[in-house]
N, C-alpha and C positions, 0 to 999 in steps of 0.2 A: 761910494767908498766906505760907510758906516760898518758893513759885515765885515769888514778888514780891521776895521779900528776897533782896538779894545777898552778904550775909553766912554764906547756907547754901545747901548744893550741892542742897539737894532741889528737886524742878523744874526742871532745869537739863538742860542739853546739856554735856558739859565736850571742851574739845580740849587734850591731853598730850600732851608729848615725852617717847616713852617710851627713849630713846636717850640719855640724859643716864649717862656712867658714875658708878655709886658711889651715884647714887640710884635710887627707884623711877620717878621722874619729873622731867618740868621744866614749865617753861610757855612756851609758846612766845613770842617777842619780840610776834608782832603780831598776840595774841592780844587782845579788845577790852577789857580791863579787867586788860593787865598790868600795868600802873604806876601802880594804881587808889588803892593805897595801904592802910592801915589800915581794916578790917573788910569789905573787897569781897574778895572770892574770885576770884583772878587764873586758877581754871583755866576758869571761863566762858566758853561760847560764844555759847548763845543761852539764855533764861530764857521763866518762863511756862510751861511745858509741865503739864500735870496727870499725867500716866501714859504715858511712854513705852511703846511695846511693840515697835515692832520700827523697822530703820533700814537703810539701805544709800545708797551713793554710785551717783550715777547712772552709767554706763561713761561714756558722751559730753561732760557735761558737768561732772562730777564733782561737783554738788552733793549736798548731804547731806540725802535725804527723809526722813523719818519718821512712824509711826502711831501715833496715842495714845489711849486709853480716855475718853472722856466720863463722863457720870453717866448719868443715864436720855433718852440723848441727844448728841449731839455727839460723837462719833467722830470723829477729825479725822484729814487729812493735808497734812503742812507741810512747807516747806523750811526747813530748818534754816540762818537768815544771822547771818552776825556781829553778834553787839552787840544784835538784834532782841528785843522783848518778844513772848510768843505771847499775854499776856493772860489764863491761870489766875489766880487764881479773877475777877480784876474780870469778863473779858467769858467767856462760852460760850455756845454752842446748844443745850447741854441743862438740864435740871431737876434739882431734888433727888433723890436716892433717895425720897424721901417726899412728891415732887409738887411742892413750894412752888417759888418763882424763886431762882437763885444769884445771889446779893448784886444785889439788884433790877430780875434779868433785861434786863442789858445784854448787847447781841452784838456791838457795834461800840463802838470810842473809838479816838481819835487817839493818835498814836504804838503802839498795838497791831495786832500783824498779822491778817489773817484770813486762814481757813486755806485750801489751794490749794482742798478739798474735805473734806465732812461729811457723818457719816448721823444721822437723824433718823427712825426711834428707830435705836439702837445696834446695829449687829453685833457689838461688844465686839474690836474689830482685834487682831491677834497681828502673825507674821512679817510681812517685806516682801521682797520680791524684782523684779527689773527683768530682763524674760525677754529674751534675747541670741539665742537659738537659733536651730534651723535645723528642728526637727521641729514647730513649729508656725508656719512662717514670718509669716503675716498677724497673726503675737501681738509682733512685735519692737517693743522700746520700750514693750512695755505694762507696767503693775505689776500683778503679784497680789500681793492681800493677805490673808490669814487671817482668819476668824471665828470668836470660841468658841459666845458666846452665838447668834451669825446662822448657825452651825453653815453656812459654808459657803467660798468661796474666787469672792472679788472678781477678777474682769480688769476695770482701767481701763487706756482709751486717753488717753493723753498726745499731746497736740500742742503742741509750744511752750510747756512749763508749766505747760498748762489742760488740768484734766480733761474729756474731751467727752463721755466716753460709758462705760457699766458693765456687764457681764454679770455677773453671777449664775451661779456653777458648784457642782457637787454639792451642790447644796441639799438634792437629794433622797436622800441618807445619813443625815440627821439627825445627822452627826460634829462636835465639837467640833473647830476646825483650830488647832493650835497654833505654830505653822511652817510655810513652805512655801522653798522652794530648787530654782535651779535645777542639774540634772547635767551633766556634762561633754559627754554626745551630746545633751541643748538636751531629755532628760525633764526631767519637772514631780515632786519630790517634797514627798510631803505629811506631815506628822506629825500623828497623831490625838489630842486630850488623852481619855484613859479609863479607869477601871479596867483594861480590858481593850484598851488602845492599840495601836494599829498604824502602819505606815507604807505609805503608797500610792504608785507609780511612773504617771504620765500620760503616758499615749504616744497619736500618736494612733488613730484606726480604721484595721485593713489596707485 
């Protein structure tokens, strides 16, 4: 129940001013719950989330995406709006670790958001990145996202906000992705979670 309650920062999104001399922070004036008062937590942005895992700002529009872990299910990605409930735990699309429904298998209620996009069953989402580049040109504007558990690396094509469409990339490694970033000449790097971890640079065929 914490991502419901706004009295604790767990499940939350927070936005700081981290420019304030003399402290470590401040909050910013129009921030949606800074003058909330006694037991709301003024550095909130957006609440509801279960497991962030990875985030970035869009270049173009500067909204703030982010990917977050489900249960056995519902891997989600959202835009992170002001003031917005994302709905952990009342609503999700996944299941228990042990099967049963989370809190009686609602997916949708009013005033909660639904998320841009979901997988079902889970790739267990990592990093997020918003590729810019110039070496894979027909990828601009797309997001890849990281898989630990789906041991792979998601291109979604965004149009207008809406996810339209998904490939599927190095499935066939069997790697745990834990990150992925893009380089300054528009390569793809990747970071492998492993005993024996690596990092991969994706360039494309001569």
């Amino acid at each position: 129940g914490h991502a419901q309650n706004l009295g604790s920062l767990m499940g939350k999104i927070l936005r700081l001013d981290v420019d304030v001399p003399g402290k470590p922070y401040g909050i910013p004036a129009d921030n949606p719950r800074a003058r909330a008062g006694p037991g709301v937590r003024p550095e909130i942005w957006s609440f509801g989330h279960r497991n962030v895992q990875g985030a970035t700002l869009h270049p173009t529009t500067g909204d703030l995406w982010e990917v977050e872990h489900g249960t056995r299910g519902g891997d989600e990605v959202n835009i992170s709006r002001k003031g917005k409930d994302y709905g952990w735990p009342t609503i999700a699309y996944g299941i228990e670790y042990q099967g049963g429904p989370i809190t009686g298998g609602l997916q949708q209620k009013d005033g909660m958001e639904q998320p841009v996009y979901y997988w079902d069953p889970s790739i267990a989402t990592s990093g997020l990145a918003v590729y810019s580049g110039n070496l894979f040109p027909a990828w601009k504007g797309n997001f890849l996202v990281g898989g630990l558990s789906g041991a792979r690396l998601s291109r979604l094509v965004v149009e207008n906000g809406t996810i339209v469409g998904e490939e599927t990339l190095l499935a066939d490694t069997g790697d745990r992705i834990r990150d992925v970033r893009q380089g300054p000449d528009g390569a793809i790097w990747v970071v492998i979670d492993d005993r024996k971890g690596k990092v991969l640079r994706i360039t494309p065929k001569p």
